[in-house]
PyMOL Python script that loads the backbone (N, CA, C, O; Angstrom):
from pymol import cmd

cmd.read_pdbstr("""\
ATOM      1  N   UNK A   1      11.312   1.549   5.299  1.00  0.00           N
ATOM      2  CA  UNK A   1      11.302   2.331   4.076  1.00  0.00           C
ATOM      3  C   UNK A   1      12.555   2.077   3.241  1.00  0.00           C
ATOM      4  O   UNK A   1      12.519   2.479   2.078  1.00  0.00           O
ATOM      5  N   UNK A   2      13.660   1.465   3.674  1.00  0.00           N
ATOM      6  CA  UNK A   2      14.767   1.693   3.104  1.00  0.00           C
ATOM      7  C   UNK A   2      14.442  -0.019   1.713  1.00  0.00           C
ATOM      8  O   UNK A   2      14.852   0.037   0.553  1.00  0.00           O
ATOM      9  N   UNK A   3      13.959  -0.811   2.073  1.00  0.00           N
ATOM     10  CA  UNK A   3      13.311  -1.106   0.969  1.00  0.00           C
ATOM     11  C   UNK A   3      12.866  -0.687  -0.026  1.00  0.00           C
ATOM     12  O   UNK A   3      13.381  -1.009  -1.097  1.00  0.00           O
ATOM     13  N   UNK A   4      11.817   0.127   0.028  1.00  0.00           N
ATOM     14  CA  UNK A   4      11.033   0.922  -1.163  1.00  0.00           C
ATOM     15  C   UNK A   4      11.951   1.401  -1.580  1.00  0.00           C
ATOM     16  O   UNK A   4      11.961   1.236  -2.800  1.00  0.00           O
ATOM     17  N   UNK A   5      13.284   2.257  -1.038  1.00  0.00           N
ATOM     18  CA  UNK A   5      14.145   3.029  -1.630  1.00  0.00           C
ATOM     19  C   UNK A   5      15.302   1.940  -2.662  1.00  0.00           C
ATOM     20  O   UNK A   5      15.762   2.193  -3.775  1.00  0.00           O
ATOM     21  N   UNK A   6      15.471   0.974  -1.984  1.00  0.00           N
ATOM     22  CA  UNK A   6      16.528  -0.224  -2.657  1.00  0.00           C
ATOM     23  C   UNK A   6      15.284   0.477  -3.683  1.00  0.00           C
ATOM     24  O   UNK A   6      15.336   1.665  -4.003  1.00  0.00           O
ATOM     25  N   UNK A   7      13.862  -0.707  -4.266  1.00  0.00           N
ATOM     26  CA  UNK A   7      13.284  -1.463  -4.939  1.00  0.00           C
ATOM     27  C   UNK A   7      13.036  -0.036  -5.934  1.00  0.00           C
ATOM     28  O   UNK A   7      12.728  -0.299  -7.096  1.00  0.00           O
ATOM     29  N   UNK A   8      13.154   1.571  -5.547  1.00  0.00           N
ATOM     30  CA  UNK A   8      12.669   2.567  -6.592  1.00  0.00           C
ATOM     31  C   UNK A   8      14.064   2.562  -7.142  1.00  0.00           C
ATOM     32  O   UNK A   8      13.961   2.260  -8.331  1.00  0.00           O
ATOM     33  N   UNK A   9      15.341   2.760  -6.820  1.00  0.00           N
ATOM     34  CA  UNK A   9      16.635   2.613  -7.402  1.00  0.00           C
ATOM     35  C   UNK A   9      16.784   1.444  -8.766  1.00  0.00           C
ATOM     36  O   UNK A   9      17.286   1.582  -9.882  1.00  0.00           O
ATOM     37  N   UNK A  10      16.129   0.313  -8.127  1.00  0.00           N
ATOM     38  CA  UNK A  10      15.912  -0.693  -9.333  1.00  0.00           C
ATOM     39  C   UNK A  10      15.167  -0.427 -10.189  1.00  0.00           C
ATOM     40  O   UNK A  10      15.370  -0.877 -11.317  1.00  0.00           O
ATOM     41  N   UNK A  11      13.863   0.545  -9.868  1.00  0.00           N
ATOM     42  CA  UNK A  11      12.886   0.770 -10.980  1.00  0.00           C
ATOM     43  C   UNK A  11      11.706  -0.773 -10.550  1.00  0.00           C
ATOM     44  O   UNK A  11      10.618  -0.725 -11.123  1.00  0.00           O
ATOM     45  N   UNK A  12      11.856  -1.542  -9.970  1.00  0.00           N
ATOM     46  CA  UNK A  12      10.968  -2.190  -9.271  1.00  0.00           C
ATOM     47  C   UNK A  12       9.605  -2.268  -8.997  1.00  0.00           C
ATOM     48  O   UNK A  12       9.076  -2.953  -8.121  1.00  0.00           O
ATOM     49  N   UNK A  13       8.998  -1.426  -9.904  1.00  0.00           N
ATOM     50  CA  UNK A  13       7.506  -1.273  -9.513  1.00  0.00           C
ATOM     51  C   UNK A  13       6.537  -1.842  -8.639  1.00  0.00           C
ATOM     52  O   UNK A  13       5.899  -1.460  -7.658  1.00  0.00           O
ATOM     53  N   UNK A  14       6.639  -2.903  -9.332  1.00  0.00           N
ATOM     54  CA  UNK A  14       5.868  -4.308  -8.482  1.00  0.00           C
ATOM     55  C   UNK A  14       6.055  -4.378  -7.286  1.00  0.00           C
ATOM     56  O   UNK A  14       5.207  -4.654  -6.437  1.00  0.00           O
ATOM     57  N   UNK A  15       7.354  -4.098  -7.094  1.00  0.00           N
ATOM     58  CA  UNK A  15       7.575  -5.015  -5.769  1.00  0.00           C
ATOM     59  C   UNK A  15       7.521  -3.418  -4.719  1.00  0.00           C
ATOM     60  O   UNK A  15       7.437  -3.449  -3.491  1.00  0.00           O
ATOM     61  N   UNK A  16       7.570  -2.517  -5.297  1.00  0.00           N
ATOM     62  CA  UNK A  16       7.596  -1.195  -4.413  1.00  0.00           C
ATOM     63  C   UNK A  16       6.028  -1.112  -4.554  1.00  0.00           C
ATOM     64  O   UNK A  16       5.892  -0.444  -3.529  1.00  0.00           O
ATOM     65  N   UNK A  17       4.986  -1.232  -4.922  1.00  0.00           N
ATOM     66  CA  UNK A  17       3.646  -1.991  -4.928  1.00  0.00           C
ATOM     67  C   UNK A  17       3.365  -2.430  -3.214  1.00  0.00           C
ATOM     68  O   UNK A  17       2.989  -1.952  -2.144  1.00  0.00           O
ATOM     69  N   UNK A  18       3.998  -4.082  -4.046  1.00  0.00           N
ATOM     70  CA  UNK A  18       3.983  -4.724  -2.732  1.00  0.00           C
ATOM     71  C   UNK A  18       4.736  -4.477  -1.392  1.00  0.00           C
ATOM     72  O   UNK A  18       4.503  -5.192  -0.417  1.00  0.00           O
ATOM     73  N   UNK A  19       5.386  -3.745  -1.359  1.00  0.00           N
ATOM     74  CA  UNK A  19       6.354  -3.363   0.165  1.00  0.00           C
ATOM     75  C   UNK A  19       5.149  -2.394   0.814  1.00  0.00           C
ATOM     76  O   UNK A  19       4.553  -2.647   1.861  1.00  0.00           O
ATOM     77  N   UNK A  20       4.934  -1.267  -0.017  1.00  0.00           N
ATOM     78  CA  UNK A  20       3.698  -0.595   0.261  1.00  0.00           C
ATOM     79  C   UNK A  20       2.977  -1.233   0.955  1.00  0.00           C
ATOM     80  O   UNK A  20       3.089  -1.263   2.181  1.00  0.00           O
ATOM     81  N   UNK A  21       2.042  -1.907   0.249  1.00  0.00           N
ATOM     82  CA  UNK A  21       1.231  -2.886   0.652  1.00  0.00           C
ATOM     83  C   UNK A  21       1.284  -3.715   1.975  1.00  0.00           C
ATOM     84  O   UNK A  21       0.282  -4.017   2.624  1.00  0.00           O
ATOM     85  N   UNK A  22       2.501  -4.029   2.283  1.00  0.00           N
ATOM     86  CA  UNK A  22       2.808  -4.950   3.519  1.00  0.00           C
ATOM     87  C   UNK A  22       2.689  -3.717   4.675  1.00  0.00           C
ATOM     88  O   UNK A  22       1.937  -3.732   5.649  1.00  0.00           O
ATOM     89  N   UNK A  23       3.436  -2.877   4.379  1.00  0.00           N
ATOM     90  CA  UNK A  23       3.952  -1.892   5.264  1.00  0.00           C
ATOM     91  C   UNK A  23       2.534  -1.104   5.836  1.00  0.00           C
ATOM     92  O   UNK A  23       2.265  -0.959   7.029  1.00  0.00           O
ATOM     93  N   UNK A  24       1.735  -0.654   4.734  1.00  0.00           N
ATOM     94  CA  UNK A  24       0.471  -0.573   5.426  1.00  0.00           C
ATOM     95  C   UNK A  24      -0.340  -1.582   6.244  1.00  0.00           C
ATOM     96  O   UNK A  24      -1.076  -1.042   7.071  1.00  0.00           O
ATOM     97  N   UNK A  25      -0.379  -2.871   6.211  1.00  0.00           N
ATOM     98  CA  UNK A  25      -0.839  -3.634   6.997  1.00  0.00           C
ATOM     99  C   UNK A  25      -0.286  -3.799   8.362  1.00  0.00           C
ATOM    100  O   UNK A  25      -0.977  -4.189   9.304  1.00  0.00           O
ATOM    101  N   UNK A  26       1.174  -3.445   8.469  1.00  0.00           N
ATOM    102  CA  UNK A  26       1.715  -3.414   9.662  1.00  0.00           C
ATOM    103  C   UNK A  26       1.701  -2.346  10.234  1.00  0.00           C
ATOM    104  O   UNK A  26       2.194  -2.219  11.355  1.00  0.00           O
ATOM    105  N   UNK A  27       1.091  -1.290   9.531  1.00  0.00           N
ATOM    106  CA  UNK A  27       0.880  -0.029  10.229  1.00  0.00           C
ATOM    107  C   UNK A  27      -0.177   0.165  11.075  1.00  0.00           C
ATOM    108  O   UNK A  27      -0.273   0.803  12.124  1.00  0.00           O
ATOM    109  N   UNK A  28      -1.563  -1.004   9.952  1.00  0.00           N
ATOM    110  CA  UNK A  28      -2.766  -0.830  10.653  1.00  0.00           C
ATOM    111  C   UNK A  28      -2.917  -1.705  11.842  1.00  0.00           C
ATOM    112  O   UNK A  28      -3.531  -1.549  12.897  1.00  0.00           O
ATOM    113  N   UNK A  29      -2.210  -2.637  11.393  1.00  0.00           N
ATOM    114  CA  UNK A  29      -2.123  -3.461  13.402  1.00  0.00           C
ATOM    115  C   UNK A  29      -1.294  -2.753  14.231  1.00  0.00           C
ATOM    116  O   UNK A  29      -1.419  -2.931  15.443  1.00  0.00           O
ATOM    117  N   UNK A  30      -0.472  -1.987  13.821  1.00  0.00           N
ATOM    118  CA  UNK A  30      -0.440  -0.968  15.036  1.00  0.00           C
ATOM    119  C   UNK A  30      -0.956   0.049  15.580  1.00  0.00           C
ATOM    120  O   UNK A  30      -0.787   0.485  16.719  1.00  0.00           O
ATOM    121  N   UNK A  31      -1.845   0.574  14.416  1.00  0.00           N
ATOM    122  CA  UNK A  31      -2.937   1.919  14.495  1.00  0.00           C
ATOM    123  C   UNK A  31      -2.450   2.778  14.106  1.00  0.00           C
ATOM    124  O   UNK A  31      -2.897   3.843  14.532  1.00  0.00           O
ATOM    125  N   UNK A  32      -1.410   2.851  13.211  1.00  0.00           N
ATOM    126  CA  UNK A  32      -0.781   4.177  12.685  1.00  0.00           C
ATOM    127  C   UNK A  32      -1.905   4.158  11.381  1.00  0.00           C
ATOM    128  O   UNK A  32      -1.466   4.224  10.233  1.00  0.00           O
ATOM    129  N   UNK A  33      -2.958   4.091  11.563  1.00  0.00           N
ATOM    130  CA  UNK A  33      -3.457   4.587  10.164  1.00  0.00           C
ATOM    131  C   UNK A  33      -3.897   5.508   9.231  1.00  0.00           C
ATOM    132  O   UNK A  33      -4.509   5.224   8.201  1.00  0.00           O
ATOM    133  N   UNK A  34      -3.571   6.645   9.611  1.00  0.00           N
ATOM    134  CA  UNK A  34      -2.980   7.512   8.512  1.00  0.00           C
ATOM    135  C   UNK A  34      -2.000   7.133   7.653  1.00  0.00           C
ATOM    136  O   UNK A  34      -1.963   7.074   6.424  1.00  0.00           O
ATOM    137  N   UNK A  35      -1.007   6.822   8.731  1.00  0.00           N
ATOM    138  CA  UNK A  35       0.270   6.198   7.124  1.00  0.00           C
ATOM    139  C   UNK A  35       0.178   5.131   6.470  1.00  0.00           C
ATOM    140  O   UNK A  35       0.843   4.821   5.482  1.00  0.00           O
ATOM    141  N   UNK A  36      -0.747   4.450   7.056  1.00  0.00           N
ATOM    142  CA  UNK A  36      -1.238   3.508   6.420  1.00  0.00           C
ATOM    143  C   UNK A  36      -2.021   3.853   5.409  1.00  0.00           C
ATOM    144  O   UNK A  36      -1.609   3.400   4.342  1.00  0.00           O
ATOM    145  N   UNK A  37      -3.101   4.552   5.322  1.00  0.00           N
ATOM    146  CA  UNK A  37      -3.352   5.090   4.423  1.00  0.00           C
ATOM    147  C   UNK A  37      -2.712   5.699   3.252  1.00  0.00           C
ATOM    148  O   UNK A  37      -2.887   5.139   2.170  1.00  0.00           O
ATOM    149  N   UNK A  38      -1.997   6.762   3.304  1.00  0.00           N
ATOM    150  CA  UNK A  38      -0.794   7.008   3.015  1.00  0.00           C
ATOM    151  C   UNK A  38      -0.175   5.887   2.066  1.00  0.00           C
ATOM    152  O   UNK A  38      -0.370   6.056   0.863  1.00  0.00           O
ATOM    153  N   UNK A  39       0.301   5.147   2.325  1.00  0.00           N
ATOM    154  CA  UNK A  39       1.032   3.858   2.049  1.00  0.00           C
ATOM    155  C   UNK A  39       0.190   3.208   1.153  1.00  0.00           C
ATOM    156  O   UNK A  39       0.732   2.704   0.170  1.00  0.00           O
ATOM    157  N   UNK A  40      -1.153   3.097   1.289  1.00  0.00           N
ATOM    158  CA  UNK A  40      -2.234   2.345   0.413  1.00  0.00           C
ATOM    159  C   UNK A  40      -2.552   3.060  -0.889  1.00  0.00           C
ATOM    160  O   UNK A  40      -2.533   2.562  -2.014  1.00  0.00           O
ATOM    161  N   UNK A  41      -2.884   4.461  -0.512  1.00  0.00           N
ATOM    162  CA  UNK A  41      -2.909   5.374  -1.822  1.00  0.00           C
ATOM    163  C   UNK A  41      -2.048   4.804  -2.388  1.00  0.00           C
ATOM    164  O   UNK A  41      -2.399   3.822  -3.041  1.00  0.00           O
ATOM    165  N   UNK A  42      -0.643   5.162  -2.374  1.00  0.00           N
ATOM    166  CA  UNK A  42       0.734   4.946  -3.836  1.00  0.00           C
ATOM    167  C   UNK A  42       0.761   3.556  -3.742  1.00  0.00           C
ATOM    168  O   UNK A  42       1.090   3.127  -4.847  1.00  0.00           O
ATOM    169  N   UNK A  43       0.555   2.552  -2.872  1.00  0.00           N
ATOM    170  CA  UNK A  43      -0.115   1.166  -3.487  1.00  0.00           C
ATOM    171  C   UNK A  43      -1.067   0.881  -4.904  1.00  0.00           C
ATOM    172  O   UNK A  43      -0.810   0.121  -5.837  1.00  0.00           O
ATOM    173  N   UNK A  44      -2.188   1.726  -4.719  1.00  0.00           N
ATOM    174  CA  UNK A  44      -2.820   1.593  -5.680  1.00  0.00           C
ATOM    175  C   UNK A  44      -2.925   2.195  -6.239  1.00  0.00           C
ATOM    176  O   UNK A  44      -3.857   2.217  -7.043  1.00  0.00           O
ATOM    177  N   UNK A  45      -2.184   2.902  -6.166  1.00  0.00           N
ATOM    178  CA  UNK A  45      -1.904   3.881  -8.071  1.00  0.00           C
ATOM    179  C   UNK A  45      -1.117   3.403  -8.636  1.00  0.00           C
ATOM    180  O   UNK A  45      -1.071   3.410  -9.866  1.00  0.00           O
ATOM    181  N   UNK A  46      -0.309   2.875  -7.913  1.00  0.00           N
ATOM    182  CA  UNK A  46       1.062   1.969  -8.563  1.00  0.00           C
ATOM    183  C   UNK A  46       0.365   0.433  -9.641  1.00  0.00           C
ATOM    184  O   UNK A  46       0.361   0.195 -10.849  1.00  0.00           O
ATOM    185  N   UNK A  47      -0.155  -0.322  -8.388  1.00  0.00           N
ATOM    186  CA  UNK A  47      -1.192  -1.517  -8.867  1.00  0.00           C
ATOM    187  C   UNK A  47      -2.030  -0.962 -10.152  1.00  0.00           C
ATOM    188  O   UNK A  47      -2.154  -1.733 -11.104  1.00  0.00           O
ATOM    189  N   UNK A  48      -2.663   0.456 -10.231  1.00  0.00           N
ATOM    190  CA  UNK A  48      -3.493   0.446 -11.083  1.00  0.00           C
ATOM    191  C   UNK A  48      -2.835   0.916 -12.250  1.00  0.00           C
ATOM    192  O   UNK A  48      -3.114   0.548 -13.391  1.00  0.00           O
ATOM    193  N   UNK A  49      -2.097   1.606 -11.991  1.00  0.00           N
ATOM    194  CA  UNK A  49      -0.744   1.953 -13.390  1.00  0.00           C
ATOM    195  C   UNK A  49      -0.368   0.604 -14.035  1.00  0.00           C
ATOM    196  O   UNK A  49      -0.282   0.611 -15.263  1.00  0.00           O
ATOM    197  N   UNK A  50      -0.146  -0.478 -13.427  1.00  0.00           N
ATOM    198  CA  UNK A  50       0.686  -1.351 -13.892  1.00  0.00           C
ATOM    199  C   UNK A  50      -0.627  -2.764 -14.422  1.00  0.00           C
ATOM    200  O   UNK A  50      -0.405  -3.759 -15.113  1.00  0.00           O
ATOM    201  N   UNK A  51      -1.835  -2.355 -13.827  1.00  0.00           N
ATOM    202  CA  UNK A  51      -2.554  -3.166 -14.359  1.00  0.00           C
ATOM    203  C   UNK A  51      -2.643  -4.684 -13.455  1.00  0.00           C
ATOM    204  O   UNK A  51      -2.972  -5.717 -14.039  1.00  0.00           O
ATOM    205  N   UNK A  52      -2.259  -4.672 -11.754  1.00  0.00           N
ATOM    206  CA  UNK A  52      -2.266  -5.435 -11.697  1.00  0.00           C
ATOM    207  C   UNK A  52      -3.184  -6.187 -10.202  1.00  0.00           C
ATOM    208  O   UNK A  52      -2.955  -6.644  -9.082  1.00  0.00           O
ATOM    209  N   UNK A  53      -4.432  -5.880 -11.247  1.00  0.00           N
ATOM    210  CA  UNK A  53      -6.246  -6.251 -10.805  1.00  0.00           C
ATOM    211  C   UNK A  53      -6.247  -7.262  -9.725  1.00  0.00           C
ATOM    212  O   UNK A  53      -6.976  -6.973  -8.776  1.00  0.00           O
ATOM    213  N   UNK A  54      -5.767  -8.096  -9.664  1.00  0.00           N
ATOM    214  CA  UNK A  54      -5.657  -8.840  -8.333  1.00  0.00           C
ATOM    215  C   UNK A  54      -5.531  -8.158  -7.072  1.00  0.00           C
ATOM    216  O   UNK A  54      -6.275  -8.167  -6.091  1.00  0.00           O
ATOM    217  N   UNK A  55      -4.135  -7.395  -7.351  1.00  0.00           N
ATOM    218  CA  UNK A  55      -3.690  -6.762  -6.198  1.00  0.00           C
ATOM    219  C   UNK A  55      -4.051  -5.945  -5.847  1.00  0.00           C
ATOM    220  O   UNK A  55      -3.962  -5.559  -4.682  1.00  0.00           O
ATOM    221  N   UNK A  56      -4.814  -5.171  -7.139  1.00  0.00           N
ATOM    222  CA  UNK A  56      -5.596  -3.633  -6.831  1.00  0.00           C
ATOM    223  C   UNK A  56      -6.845  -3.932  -5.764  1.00  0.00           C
ATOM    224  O   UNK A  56      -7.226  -3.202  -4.848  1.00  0.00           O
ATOM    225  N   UNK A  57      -7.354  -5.216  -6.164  1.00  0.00           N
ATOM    226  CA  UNK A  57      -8.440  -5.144  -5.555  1.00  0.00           C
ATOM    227  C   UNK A  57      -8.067  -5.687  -3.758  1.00  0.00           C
ATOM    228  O   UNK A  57      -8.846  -5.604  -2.809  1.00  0.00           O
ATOM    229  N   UNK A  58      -6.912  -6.128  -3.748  1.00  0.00           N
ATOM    230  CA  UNK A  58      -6.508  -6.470  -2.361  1.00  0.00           C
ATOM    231  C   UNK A  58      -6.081  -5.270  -1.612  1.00  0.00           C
ATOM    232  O   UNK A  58      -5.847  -5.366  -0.407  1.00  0.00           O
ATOM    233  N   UNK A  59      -6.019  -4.688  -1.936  1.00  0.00           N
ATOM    234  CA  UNK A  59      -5.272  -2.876  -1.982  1.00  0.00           C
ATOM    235  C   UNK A  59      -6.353  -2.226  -1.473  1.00  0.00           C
ATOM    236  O   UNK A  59      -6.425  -1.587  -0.423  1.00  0.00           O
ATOM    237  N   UNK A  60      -7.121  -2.417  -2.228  1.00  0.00           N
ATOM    238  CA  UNK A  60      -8.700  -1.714  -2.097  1.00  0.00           C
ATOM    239  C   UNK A  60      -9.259  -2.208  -1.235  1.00  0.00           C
ATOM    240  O   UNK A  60      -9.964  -1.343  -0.716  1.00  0.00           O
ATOM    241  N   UNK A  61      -9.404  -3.423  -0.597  1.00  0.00           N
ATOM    242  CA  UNK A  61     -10.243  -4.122   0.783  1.00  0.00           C
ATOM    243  C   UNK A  61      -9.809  -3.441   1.702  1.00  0.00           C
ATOM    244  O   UNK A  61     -10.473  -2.685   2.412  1.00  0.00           O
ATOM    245  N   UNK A  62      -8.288  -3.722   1.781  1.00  0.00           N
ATOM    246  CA  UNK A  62      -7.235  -2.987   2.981  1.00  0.00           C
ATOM    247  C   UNK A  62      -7.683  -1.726   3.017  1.00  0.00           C
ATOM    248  O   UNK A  62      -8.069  -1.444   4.152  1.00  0.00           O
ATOM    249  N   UNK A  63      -7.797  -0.825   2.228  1.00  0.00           N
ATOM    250  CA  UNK A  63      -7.840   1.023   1.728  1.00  0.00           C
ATOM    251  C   UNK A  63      -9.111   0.934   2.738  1.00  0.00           C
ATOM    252  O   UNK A  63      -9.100   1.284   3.918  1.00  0.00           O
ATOM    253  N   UNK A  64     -10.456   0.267   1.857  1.00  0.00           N
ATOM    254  CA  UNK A  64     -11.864   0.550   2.729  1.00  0.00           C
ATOM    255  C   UNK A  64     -11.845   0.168   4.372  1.00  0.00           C
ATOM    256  O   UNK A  64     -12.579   0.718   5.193  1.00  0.00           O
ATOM    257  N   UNK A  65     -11.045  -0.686   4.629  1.00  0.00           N
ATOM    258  CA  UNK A  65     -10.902  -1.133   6.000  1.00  0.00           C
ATOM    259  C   UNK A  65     -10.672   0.006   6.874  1.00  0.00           C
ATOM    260  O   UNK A  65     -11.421   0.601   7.649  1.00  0.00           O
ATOM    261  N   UNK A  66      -9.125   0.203   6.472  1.00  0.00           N
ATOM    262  CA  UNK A  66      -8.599   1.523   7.179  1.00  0.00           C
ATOM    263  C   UNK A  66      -9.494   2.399   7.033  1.00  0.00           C
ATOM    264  O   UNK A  66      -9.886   3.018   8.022  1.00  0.00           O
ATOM    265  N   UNK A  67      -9.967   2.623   5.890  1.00  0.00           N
ATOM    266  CA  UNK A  67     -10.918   3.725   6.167  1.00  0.00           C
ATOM    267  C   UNK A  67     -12.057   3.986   6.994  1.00  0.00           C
ATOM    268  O   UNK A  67     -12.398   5.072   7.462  1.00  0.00           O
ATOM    269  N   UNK A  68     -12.753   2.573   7.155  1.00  0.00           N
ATOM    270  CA  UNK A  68     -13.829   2.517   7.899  1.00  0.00           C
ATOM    271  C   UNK A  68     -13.563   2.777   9.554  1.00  0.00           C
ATOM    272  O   UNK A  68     -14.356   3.315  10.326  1.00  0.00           O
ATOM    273  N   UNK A  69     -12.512   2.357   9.808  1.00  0.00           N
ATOM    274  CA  UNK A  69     -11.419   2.607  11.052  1.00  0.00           C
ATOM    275  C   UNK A  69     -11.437   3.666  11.736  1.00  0.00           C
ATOM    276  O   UNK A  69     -12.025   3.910  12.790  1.00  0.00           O
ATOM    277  N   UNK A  70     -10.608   4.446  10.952  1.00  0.00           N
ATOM    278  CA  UNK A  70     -10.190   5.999  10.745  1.00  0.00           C
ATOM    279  C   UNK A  70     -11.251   6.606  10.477  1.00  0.00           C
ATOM    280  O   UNK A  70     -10.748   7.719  10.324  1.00  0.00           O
ATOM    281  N   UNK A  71     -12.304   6.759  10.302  1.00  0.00           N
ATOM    282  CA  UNK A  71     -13.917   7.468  10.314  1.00  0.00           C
ATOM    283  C   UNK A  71     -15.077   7.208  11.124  1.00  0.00           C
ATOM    284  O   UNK A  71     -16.115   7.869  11.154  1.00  0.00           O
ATOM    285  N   UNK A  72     -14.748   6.026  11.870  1.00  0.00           N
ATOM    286  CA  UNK A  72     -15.505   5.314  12.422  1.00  0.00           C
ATOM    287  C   UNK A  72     -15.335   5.505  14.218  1.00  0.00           C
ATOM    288  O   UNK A  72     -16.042   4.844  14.980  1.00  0.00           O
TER     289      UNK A  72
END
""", "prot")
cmd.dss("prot")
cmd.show_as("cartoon", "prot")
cmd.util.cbc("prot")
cmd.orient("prot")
Protein backbone atom coordinates (compact mmCIF):
# COMPACT_ATOMS: atom_id res chain seq x y z
CA UNK A 1 0.00 0.00 0.00
CA UNK A 2 2.69 2.38 0.68
CA UNK A 3 2.81 2.83 -3.10
CA UNK A 4 -0.69 3.95 -3.66
CA UNK A 5 0.15 6.35 -0.85
CA UNK A 6 3.67 7.66 -2.66
CA UNK A 7 1.46 7.70 -6.18
CA UNK A 8 -1.95 9.69 -4.24
CA UNK A 9 0.72 12.34 -2.73
CA UNK A 10 1.75 12.86 -6.46
CA UNK A 11 -1.82 13.08 -7.56
CA UNK A 12 -0.93 10.04 -9.85
CA UNK A 13 -4.11 8.74 -10.90
CA UNK A 14 -3.14 6.39 -13.44
CA UNK A 15 -0.73 4.79 -11.89
CA UNK A 16 -2.75 4.52 -8.38
CA UNK A 17 -5.29 2.82 -11.06
CA UNK A 18 -2.75 0.53 -11.91
CA UNK A 19 -1.10 -0.43 -8.41
CA UNK A 20 -4.76 -1.20 -7.54
CA UNK A 21 -5.04 -3.26 -10.22
CA UNK A 22 -1.83 -5.35 -9.67
CA UNK A 23 -2.45 -5.57 -6.02
CA UNK A 24 -5.79 -7.12 -6.58
CA UNK A 25 -4.42 -9.78 -8.74
CA UNK A 26 -1.98 -10.71 -6.12
CA UNK A 27 -4.56 -10.84 -3.71
CA UNK A 28 -6.63 -13.17 -5.81
CA UNK A 29 -3.79 -15.76 -6.17
CA UNK A 30 -3.68 -15.74 -2.75
CA UNK A 31 -7.46 -15.87 -2.02
CA UNK A 32 -7.77 -12.77 -0.18
CA UNK A 33 -10.65 -11.88 -2.32
CA UNK A 34 -12.57 -9.60 -0.69
CA UNK A 35 -9.72 -7.13 -0.82
CA UNK A 36 -9.33 -7.88 -3.86
CA UNK A 37 -12.40 -6.89 -4.61
CA UNK A 38 -12.09 -4.01 -2.65
CA UNK A 39 -9.03 -3.01 -4.61
CA UNK A 40 -10.92 -3.58 -8.04
CA UNK A 41 -13.89 -1.36 -7.15
CA UNK A 42 -11.48 2.03 -6.72
CA UNK A 43 -9.65 0.47 -9.78
CA UNK A 44 -12.48 1.08 -11.76
CA UNK A 45 -13.86 4.06 -10.75
CA UNK A 46 -10.62 5.50 -11.03
CA UNK A 47 -10.17 3.86 -14.83
CA UNK A 48 -13.68 5.03 -15.49
CA UNK A 49 -13.20 8.66 -14.17
CA UNK A 50 -10.22 9.05 -16.21
CA UNK A 51 -11.59 7.43 -19.30
CA UNK A 52 -9.26 4.83 -19.60
CA UNK A 53 -11.44 1.93 -21.64
CA UNK A 54 -8.73 -0.44 -22.13
CA UNK A 55 -8.03 -0.80 -18.65
CA UNK A 56 -11.55 -0.50 -17.50
CA UNK A 57 -12.36 -3.31 -19.36
CA UNK A 58 -9.27 -5.34 -17.93
CA UNK A 59 -10.51 -4.24 -14.49
CA UNK A 60 -13.79 -5.57 -15.28
CA UNK A 61 -12.66 -9.30 -16.43
CA UNK A 62 -10.58 -9.41 -13.14
CA UNK A 63 -13.86 -7.75 -11.02
CA UNK A 64 -16.26 -10.68 -12.78
CA UNK A 65 -13.64 -13.33 -12.04
CA UNK A 66 -13.30 -12.59 -8.42
CA UNK A 67 -16.65 -12.39 -8.34
CA UNK A 68 -17.57 -15.55 -9.78
CA UNK A 69 -15.03 -16.99 -7.09
CA UNK A 70 -16.33 -15.37 -4.13
CA UNK A 71 -20.10 -16.51 -4.98
CA UNK A 72 -19.37 -19.55 -6.33
Amino acid sequence: MQRIELNERMGAWPWIAHTRHDYARMLTAYGDHREAQNQLEQAVATYRELQMDIWLDRALRLERSVSQTTSG
